[in-house]
FILUM-28459 format. One line per field, with one value per residue (C-alpha): residue in one letter; residue number from 1; z, x, y. Coordinates in nm, 3 decimals. Layout:
N
resn = c(A,...);
resi = c(NUM,...);
Z = c(Z,...);
X = c(X,...);
Y = c(Y,...);
END
This chain:
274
resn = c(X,X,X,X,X,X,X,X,X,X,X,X,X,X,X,X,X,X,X,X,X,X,X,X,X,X,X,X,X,X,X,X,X,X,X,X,X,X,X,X,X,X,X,X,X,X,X,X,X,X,X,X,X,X,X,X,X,X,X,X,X,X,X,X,X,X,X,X,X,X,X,X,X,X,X,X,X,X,X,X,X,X,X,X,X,X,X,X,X,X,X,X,X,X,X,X,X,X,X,X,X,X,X,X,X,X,X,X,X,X,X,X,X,X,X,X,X,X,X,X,X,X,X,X,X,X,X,X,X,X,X,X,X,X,X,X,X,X,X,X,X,X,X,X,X,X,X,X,X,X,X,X,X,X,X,X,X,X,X,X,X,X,X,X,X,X,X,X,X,X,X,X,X,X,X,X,X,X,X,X,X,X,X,X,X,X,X,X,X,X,X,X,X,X,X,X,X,X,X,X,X,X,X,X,X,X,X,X,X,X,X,X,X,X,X,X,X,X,X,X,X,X,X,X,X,X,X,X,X,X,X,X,X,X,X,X,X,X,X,X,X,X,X,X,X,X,X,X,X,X,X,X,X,X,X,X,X,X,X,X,X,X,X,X,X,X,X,X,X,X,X,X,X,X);
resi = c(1,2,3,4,5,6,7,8,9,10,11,12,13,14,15,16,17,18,19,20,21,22,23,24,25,26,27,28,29,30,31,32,33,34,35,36,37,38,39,40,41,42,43,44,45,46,47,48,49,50,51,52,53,54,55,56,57,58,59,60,61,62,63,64,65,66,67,68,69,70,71,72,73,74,75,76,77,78,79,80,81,82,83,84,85,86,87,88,89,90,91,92,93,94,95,96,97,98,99,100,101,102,103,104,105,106,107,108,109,110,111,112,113,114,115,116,117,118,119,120,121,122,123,124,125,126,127,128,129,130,131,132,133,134,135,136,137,138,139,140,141,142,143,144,145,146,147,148,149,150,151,152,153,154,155,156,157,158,159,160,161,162,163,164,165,166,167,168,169,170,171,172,173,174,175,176,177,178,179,180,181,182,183,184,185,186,187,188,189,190,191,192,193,194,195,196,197,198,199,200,201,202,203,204,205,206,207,208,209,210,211,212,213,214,215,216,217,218,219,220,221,222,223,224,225,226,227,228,229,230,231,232,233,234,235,236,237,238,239,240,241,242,243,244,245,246,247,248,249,250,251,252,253,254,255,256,257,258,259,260,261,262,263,264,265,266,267,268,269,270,271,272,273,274);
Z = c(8.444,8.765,8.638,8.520,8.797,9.038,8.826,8.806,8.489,8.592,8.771,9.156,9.277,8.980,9.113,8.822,9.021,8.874,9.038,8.995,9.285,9.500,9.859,10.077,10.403,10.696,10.605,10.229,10.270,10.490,10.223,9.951,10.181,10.218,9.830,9.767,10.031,9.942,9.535,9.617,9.858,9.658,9.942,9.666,9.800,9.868,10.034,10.038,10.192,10.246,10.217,9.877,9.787,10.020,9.702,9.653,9.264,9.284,9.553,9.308,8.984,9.190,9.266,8.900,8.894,9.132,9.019,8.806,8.423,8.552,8.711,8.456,8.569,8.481,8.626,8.609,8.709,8.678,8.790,8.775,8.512,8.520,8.611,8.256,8.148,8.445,8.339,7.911,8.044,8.251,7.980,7.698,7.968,7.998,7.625,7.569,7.288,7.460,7.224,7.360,7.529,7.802,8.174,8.173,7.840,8.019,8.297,8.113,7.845,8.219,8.333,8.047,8.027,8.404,8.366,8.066,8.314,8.592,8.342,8.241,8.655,8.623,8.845,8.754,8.949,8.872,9.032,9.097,9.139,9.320,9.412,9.657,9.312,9.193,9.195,9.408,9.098,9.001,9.323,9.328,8.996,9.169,9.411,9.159,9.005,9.337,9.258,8.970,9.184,9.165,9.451,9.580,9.504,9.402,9.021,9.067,9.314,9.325,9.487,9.604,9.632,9.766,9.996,10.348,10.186,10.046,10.449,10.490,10.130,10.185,10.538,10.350,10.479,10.112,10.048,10.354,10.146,9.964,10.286,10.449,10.138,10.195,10.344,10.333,10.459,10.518,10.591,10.437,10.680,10.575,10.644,10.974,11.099,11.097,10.733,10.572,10.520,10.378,10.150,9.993,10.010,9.800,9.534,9.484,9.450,9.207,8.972,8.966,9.220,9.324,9.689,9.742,9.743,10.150,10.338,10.670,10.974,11.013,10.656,10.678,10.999,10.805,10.504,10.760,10.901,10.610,10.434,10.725,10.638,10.253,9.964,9.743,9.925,10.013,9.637,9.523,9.797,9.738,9.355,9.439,9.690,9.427,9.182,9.402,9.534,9.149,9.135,9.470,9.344,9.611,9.689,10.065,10.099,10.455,10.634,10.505,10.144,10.233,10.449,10.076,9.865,10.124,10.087,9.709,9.673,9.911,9.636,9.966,9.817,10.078,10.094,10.188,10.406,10.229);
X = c(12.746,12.588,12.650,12.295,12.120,12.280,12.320,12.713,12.946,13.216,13.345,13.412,13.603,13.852,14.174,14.399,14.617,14.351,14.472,14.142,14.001,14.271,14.182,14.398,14.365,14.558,14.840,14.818,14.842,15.140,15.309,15.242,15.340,15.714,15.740,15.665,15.886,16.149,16.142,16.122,16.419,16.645,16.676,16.826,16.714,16.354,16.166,15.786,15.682,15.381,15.177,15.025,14.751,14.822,14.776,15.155,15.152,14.817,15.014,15.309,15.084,14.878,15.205,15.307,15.041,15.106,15.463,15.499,15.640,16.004,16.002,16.117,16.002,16.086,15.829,15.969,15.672,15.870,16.232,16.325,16.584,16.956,17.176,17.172,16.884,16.768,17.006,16.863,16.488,16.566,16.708,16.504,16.168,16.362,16.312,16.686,16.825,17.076,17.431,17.655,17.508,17.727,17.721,17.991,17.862,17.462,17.614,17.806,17.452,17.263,17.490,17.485,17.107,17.096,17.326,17.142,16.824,16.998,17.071,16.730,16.636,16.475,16.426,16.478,16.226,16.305,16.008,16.120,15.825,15.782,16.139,16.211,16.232,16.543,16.879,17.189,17.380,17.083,17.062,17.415,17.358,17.073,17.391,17.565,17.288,17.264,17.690,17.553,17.549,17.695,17.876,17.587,17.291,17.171,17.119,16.828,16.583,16.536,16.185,16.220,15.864,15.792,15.675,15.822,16.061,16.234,16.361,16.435,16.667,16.808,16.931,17.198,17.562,17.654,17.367,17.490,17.642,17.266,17.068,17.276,17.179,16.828,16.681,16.307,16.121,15.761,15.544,15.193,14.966,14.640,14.328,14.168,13.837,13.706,13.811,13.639,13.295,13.496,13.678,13.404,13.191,13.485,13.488,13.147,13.065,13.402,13.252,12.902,12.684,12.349,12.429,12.165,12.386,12.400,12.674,12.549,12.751,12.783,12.859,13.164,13.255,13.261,13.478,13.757,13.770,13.889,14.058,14.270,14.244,14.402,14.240,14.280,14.121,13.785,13.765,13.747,13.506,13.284,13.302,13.141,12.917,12.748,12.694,12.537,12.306,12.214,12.086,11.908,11.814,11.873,12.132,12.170,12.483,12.420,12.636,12.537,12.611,12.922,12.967,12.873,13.140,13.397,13.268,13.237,13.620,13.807,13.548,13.350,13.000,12.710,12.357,12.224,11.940,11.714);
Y = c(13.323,13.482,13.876,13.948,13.796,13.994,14.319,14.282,14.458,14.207,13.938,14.108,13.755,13.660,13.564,13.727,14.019,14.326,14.665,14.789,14.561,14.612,14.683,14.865,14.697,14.866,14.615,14.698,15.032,15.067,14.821,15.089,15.365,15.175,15.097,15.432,15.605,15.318,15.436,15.804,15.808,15.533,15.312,15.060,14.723,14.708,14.363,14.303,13.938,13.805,13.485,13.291,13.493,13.774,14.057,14.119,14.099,14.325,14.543,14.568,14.686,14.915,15.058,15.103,15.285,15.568,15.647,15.959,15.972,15.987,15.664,15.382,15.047,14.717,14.367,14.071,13.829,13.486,13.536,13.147,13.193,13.179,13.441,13.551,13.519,13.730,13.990,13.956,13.995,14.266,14.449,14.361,14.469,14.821,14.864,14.776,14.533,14.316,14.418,14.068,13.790,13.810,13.950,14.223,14.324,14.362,14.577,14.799,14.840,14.868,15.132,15.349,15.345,15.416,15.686,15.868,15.837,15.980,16.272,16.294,16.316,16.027,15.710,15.357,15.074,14.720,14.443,14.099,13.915,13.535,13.623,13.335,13.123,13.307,13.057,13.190,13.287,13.511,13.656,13.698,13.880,14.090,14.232,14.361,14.581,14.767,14.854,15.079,15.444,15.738,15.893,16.017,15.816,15.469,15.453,15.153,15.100,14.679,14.549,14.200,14.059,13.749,13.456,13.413,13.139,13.463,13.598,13.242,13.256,13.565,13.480,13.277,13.335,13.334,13.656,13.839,14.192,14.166,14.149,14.368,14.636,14.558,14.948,14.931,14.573,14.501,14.157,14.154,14.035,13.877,14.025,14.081,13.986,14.296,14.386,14.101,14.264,14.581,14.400,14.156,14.524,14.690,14.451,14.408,14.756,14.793,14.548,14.742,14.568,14.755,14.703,14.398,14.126,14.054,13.831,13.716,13.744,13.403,13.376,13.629,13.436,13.105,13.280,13.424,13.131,12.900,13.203,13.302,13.640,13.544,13.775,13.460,13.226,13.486,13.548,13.181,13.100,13.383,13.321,12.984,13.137,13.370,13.058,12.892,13.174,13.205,12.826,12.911,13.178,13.424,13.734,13.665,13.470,13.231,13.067,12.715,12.834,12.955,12.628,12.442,12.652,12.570,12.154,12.188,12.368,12.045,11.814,11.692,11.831,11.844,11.894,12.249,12.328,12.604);
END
């Protein structure tokens, strides 16, 4: 409601996972650099953790989008299903119509595809999204994908993405041949200090701002404070922040707006001094 007033084309602070938006802090872009050197090299097992909000789904289809026509990929964004029901979605998101609702019968219909992929020099990229949720069994399940290889090379490259919970899971005793199998890990960090100006800057000028729209310094300090650093948590505070620079009517973003937001998103609403 506050894109004509400040001369926006979009909405720079949604919280859907938008690729478009997505800002490659230091952090982010060394995470990209290790899926991408991960998938190119067939490391196999691939691990990317980071915080609620940190940008890992946005991370993950940014990525999608920088692999070349002979990478096949597969995104599961929900992976809290039995063991097989993991192994129906992953097939049926690889284009493939499950033949027997059974497990041996969805490797040996995974293997064969993998195989005529290999033959076509392709690459085959399967995304597990939220991937702490998965049950043991399905995990368990997740193992056995990475036994599909030739001799010489892994048939499947298998991106684990998900909160710190997921380290915690996968330091099982039970998940020790997975973990073990695991060759490329990174942490997403949140934000730094320094990076929040760039970042509220990037998405603002992504979703067509002029370039009047100013956040104090005490305002950005005020954001990184309550964010801790978390893309999530900036954009639904500066998302409130705009609004209520459009009922002020104003496009300098204070510190005691920003102090209001924050009040007005924990549903303690204060008074602002104008």
């Amino acid at each position: 409601m506050y894109l004509n007033f400040y001369g926006l084309k979009e909405n720079p602070f949604n919280v859907t996972s938008d690729p478009s938006f997505l800002y490659l802090s230091n952090s982010h872009r060394e995470a990209l650099s290790h899926l991408l050197y991960g998938i190119k090299e067939r490391k196999g097992f691939l691990e990317i953790t980071g915080e609620v909000g940190a940008g890992k789904t946005t991370l993950c289809k940014a990525l999608l989008n920088q692999l070349d026509s002979h990478t096949k990929t597969s995104f599961i964004l929900n992976p809290n299903l039995s063991e097989i029901q993991l192994l129906e979605a992953i097939l049926e998101d690889f284009g493939l119509r499950p033949e027997r609702r059974a497990k041996i019968s969805f490797l040996r219909q995974l293997n064969s595809f993998l195989l005529d992929e290999l033959r076509e020099n392709c690459n085959v990229v399967l995304i597990l999204d939220e991937a702490q949720n998965l049950k043991l069994p399905a995990l368990e399940a997740v193992r056995l994908l990475s036994n599909l290889e030739t001799d010489k090379q892994k048939l499947f490259q298998i991106v684990l993405v998900g909160q710190p919970e997921l380290r915690r899971k996968l330091s099982s005793p039970s998940l020790v041949q997975l973990r073990q199998r695991i060759g490329v890990r990174y942490h997403l960090n949140p934000l730094g200090k320094d990076e929040i100006d760039k970042y509220i800057g990037h998405r603002l000028n992504v979703a067509g701002s002029p370039g009047d729209i100013n956040f104090t310094d005490e305002a950005l300090d005020k954001i990184f404070i309550y964010s801790g650093g978390i893309p999530r948590i900036i954009n639904i505070v500066c998302d409130k922040a705009l609004l209520t620079g459009l009922v002020l009517e104003t496009k300098e973003i204070s510190a005691d707006i920003i102090v209001k937001s924050i009040y007005e998103i924990e549903g303690k609403p204060v008074e602002i001094r104008v």
